[in-house]
DRENZA-244852 format. One line per 2 residues: for each residue y, z, x of N, C-alpha, C, O, CB. Coordinates in steps of 0.001 Angstrom, whole numbers, plus 524288, in hexadecimal, padded with zeros to 5 digits. Last residue first. Glycine has a CB too. Layout:
N
Y:Z:X:Y:Z:X:Y:Z:X:Y:Z:X:Y:Z:X  ... .
// end
This chain:
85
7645E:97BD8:7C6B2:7609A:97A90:7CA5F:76006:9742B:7CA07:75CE9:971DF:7CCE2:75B33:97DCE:7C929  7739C:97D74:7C87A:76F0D:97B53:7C60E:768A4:97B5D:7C91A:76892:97AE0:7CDE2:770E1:975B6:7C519 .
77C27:97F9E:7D13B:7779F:98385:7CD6F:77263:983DF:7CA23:76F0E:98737:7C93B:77998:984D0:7CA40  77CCA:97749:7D422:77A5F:97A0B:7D703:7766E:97D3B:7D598:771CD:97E16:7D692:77D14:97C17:7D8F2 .
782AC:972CF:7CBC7:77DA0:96E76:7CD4E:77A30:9730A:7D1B9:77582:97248:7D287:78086:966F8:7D175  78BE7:976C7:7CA88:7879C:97844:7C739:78290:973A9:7C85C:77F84:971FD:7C508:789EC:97862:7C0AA .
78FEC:974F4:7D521:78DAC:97898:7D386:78960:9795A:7CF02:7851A:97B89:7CF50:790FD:97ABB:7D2F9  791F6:969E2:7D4CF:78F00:96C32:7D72A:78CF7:9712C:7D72C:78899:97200:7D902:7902B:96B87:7D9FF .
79938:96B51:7CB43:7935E:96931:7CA9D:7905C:96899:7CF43:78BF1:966D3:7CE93:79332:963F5:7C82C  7A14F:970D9:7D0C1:79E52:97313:7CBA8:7986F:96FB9:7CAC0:79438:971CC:7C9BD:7A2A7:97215:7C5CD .
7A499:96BD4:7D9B1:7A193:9700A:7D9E4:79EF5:97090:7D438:79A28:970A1:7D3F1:7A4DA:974C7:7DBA8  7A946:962B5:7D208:7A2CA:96076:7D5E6:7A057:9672B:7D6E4:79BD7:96845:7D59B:7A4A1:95C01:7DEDD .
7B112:966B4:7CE48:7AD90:963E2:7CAA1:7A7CD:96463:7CF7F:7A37A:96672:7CF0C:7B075:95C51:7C89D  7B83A:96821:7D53B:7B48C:96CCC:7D41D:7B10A:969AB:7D026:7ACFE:96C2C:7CF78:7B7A1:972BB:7D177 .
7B996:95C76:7DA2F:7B5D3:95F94:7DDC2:7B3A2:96684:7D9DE:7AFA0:968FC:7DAD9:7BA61:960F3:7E4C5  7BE18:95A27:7D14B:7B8A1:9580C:7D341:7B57D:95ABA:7D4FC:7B104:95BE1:7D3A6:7B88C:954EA:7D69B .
7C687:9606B:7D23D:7C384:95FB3:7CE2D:7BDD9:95F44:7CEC9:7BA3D:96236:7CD96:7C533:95BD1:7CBF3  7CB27:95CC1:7DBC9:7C93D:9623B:7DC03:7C6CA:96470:7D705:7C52E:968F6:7D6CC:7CDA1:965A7:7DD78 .
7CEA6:95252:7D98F:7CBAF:9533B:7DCCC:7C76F:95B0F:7DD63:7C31B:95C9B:7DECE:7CFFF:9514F:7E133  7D4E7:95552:7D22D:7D081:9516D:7D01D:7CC7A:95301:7D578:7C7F9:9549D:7D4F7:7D2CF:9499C:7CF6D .
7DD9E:95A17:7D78E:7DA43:95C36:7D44B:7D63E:959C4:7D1E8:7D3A6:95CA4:7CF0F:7DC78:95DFA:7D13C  7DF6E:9516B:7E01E:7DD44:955F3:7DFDD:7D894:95A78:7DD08:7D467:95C97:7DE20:7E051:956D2:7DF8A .
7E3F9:94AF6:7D7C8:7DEBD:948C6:7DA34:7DBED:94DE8:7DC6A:7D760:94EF5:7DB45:7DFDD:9440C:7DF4F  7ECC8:95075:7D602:7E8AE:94EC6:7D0B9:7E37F:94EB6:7D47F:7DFD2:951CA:7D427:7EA27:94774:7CCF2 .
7F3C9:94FC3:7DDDF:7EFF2:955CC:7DAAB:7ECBD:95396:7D613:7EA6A:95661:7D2EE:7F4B0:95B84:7D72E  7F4D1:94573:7DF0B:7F07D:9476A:7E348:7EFEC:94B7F:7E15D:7EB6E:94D0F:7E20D:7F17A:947EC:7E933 .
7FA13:9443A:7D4D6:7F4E1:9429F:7D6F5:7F1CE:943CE:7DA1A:7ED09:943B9:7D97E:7F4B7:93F9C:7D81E  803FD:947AD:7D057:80093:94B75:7D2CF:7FA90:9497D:7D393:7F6D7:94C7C:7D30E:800BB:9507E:7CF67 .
807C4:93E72:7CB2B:80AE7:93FDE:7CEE2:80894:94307:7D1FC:809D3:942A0:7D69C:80F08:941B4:7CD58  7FF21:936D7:7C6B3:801E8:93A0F:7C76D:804A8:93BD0:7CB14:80359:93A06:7CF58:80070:93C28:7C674 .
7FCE1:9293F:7C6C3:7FAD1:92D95:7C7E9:7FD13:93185:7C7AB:8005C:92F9C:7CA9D:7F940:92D9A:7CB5E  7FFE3:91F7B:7BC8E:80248:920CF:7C1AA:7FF04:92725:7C1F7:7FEAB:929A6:7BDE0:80A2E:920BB:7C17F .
7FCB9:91DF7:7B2FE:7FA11:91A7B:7B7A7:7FC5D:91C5A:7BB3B:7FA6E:91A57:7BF26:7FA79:9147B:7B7EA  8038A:922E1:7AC57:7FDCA:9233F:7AC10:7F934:9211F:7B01D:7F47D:92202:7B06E:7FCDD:920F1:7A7A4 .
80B6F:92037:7ABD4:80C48:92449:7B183:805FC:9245D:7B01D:8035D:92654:7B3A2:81115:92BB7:7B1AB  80D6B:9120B:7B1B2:80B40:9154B:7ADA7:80A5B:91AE5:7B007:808F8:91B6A:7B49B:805F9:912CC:7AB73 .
81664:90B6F:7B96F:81034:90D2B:7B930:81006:91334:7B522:81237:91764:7B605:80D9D:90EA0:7C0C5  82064:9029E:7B753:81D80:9089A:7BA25:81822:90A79:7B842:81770:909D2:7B38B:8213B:90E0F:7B8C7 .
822E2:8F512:7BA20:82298:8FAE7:7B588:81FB7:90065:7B90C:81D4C:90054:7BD34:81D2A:8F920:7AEC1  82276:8EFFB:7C2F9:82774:8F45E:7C1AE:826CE:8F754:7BD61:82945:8FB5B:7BC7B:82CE2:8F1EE:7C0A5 .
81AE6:8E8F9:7C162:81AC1:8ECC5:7C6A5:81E81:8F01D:7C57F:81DA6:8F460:7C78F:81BEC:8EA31:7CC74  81FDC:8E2E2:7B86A:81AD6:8E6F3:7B795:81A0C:8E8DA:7BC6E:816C8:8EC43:7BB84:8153D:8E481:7B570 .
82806:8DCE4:7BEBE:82863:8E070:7BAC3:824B8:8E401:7B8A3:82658:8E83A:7B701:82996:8DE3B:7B783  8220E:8D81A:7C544:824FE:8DCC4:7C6A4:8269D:8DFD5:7C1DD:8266E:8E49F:7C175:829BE:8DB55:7C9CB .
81D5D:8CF5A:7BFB7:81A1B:8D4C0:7C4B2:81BF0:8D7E0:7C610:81979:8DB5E:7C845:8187C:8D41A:7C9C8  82597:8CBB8:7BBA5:82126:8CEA1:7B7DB:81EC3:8D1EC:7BBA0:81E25:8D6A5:7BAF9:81C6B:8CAA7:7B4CF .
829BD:8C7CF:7C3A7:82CF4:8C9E9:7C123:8290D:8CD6F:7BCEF:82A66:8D1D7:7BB8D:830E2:8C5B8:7BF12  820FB:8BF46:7C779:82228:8C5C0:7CB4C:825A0:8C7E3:7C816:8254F:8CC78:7C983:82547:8C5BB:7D22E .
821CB:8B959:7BFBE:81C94:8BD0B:7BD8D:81E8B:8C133:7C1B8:81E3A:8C5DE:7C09B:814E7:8BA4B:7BE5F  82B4F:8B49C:7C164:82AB1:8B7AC:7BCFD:82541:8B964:7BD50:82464:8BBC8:7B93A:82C00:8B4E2:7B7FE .
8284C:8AE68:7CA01:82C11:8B259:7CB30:82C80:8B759:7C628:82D92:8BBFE:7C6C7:831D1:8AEF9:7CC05  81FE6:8A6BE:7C8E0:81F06:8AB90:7CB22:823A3:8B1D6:7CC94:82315:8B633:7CE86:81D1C:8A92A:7CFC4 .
8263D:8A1DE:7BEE4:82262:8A401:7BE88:82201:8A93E:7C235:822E7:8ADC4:7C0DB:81EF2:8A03F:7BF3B  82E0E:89C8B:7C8A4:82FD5:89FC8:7C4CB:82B5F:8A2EF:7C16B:82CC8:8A780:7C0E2:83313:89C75:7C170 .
826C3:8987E:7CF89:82A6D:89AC3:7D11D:82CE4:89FFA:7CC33:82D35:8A4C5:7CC72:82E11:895F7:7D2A6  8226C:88FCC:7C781:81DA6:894C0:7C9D3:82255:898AE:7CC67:82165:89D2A:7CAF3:817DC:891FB:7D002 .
82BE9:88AA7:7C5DB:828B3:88DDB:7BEFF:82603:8923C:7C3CD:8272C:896E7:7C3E0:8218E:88843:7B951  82DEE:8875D:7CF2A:831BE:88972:7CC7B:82EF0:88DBC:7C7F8:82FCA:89268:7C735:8351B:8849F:7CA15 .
825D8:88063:7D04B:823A5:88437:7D28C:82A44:88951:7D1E4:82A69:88DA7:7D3F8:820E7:8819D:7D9A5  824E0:87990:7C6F7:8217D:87C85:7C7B6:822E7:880FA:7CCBE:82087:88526:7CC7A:81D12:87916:7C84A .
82D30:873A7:7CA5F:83012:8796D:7C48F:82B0B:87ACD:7C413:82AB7:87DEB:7C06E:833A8:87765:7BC99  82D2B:86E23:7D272:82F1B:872D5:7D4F5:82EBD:8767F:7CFA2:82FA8:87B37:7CFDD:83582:8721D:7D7F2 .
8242C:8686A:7CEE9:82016:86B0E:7D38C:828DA:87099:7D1C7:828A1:87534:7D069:81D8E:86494:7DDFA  82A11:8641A:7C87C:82601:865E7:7C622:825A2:86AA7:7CA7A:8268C:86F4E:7C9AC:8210F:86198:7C53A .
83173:85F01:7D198:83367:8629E:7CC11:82FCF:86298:7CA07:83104:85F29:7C6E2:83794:8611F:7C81A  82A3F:8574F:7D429:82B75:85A8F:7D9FB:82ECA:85F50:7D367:82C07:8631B:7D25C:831AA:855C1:7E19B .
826B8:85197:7CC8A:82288:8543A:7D08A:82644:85930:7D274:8251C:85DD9:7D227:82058:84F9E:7D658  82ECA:84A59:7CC53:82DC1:84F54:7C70A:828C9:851CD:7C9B1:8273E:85542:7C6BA:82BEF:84C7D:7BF49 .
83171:846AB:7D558:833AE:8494E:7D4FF:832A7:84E70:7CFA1:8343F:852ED:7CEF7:83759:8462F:7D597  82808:83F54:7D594:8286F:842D8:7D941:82DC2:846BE:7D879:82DE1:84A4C:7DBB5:82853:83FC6:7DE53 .
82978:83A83:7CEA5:824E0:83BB3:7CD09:825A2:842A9:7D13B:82498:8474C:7D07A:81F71:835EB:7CEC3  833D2:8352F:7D101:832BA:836AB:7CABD:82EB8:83B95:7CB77:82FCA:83FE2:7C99A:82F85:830FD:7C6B4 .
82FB5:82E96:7D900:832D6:8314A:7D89F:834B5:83588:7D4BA:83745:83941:7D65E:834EF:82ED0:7D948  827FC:82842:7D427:82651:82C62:7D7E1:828B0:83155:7D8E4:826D6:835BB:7D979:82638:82A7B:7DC24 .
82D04:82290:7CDE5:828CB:825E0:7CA8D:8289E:82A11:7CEBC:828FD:82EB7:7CD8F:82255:822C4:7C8F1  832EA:81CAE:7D47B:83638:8208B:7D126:831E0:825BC:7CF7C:832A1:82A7B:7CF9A:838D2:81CF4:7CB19 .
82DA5:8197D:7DF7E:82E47:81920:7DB8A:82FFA:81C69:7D7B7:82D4F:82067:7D7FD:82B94:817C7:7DAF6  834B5:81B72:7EC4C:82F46:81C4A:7E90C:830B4:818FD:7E426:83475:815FE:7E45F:82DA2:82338:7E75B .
83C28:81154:7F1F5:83C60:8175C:7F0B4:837D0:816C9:7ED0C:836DE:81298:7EAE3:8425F:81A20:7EDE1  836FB:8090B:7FC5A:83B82:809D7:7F8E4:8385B:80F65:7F68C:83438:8114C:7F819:83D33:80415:7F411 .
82A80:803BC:7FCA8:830DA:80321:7FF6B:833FB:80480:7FAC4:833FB:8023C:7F686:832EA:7FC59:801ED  81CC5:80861:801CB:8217B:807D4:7FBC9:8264C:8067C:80020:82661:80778:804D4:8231D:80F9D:7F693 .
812D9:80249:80873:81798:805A1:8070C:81B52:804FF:8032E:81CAD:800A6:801A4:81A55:805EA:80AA5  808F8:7FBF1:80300:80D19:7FA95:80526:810CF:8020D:8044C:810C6:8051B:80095:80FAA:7F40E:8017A .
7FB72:80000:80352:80000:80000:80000:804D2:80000:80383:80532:8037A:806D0:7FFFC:804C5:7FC38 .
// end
């Protein structure tokens, strides 16, 4: 095929320019899309946490006493496992 002489054909010109404004108000729409869902990711990172889900203020004395529960829980049924025959 001989080389072309002179400027493309209009269609090309046409073809290649509604290409090149598709390709940019697609990546304008994904631009604007991804900017409004981080506006939703922050807005639910900023509500505050339920005090029902947040631990108390006296946790390590809680765990304590859970802990020193247990442990008289375990003497008692080691004990009455002793006494038993």
């Amino acid at each position: 095929m001989a080389p072309r002489d002179g400027p493309p054909p209009a269609v090309e010109n046409a073809m290649r320019t509604f290409l090149t404004l598709v390709v940019l108000m697609a990546g304008v729409g994904a631009t604007l899309k991804y900017r409004e869902s981080q506006k939703q990711v922050a807005a639910v990172a900023v509500q505050p946490a339920s005090p029902a889900a947040a631990p108390g203020k006296h946790w390590p004395k809680q765990a304590l006493d859970r802990a020193a529960e247990v442990k008289s829980q375990l003497r008692k049924e080691r004990a009455e496992g002793e006494t038993e025959p």
